[in-house]
C-alpha positions as CSV (number, residue, x, y, z in Angstrom):
1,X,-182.0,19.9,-34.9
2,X,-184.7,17.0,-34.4
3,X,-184.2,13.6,-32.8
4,X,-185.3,10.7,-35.1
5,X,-185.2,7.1,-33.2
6,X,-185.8,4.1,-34.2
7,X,-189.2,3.8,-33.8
8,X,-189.9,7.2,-35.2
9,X,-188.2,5.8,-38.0
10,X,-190.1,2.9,-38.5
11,X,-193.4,4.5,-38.1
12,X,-192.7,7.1,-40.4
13,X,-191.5,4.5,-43.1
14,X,-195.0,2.3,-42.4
15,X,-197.3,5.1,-42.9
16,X,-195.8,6.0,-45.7
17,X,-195.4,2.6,-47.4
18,X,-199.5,2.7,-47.3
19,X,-199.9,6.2,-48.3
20,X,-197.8,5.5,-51.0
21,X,-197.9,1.9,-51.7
22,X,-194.6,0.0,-52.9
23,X,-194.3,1.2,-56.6
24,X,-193.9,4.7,-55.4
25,X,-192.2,4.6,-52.3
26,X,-188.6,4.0,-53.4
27,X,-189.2,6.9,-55.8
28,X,-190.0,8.6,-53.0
29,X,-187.4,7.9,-50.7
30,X,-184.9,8.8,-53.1
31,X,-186.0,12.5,-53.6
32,X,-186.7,12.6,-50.4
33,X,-182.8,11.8,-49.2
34,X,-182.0,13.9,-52.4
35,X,-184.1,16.8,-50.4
36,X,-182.5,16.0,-47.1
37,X,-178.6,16.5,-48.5
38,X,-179.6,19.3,-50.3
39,X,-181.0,21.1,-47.2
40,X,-178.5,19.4,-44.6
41,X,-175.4,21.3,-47.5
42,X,-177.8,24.6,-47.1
43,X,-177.5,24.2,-43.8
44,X,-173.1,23.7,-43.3
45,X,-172.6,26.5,-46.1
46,X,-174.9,28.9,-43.9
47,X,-173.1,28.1,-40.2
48,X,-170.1,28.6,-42.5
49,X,-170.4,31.6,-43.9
50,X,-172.3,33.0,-40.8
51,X,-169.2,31.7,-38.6
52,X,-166.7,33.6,-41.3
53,X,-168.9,36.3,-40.7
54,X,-168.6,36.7,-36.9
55,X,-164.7,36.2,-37.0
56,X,-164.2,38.7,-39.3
57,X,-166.3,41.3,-37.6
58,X,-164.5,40.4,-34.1
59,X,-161.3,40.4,-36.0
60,X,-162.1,44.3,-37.4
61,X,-163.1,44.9,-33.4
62,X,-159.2,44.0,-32.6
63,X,-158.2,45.8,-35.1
64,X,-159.8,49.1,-33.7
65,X,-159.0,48.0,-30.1
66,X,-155.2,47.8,-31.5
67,X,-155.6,51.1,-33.1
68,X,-157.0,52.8,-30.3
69,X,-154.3,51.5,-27.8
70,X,-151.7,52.7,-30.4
71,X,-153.3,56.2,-30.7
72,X,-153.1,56.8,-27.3
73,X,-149.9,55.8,-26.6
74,X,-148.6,57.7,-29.5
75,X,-150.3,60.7,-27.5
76,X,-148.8,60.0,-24.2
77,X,-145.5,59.3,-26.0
78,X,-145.7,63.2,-27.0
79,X,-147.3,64.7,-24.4
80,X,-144.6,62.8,-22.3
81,X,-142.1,64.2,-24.7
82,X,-143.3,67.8,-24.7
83,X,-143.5,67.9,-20.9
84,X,-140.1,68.3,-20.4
85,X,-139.6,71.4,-22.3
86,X,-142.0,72.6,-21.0
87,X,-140.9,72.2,-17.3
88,X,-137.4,73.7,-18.8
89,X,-139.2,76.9,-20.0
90,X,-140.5,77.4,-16.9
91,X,-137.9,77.1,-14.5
92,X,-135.7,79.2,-16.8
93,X,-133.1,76.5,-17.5
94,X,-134.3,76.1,-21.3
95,X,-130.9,74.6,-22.5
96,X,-132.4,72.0,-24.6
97,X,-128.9,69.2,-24.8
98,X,-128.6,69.3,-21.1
99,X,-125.1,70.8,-21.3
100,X,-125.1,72.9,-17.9
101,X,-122.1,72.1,-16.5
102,X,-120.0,74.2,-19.4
């Protein structure tokens, strides 16, 4: 998110050691870590879930994809499939179990 050194650190905990003064400040710091886990736990659940989120919609796009691939080649399976007969109807052979030598 935000880099924090050292120094940042250090200011940050001087200025607020006199705006605060020493009775208050550990009071302070704790709801302040207290804050800081509750928002950094927001933060993992939400990349979480949003993560869950975009695998299962690219998941549902395979899904279709696989569908798709499976419609068509059920429909070239029977286009292939009818062809023959009809290629047999037109030449005038139409015996069906390719007995023509009887």
């Amino acid at each position: 998110m935000f880099e924090l050194g050292f120094g940042k650190l250090l200011l940050i905990g001087i200025v607020a050691l006199i705006v605060l003064g020493p009775e208050r400040l550990p009071k302070a710091a704790r709801l302040t870590g207290l804050w800081v886990r509750r928002v950094r736990a927001y933060w993992f659940n939400m990349r979480a879930e949003l993560e869950r989120e975009l695998a299962a919609e690219d998941m549902r796009k395979q899904l279709d994809s696989a569908k798709q691939a499976v419609h068509d080649a059920g429909a070239e399976v029977r286009q292939l499939s009818q062809a023959p007969l009809a290629d047999e109807t037109k030449t005038g052979t139409g015996d069906s179990h390719g007995d023509h030598a009887q």
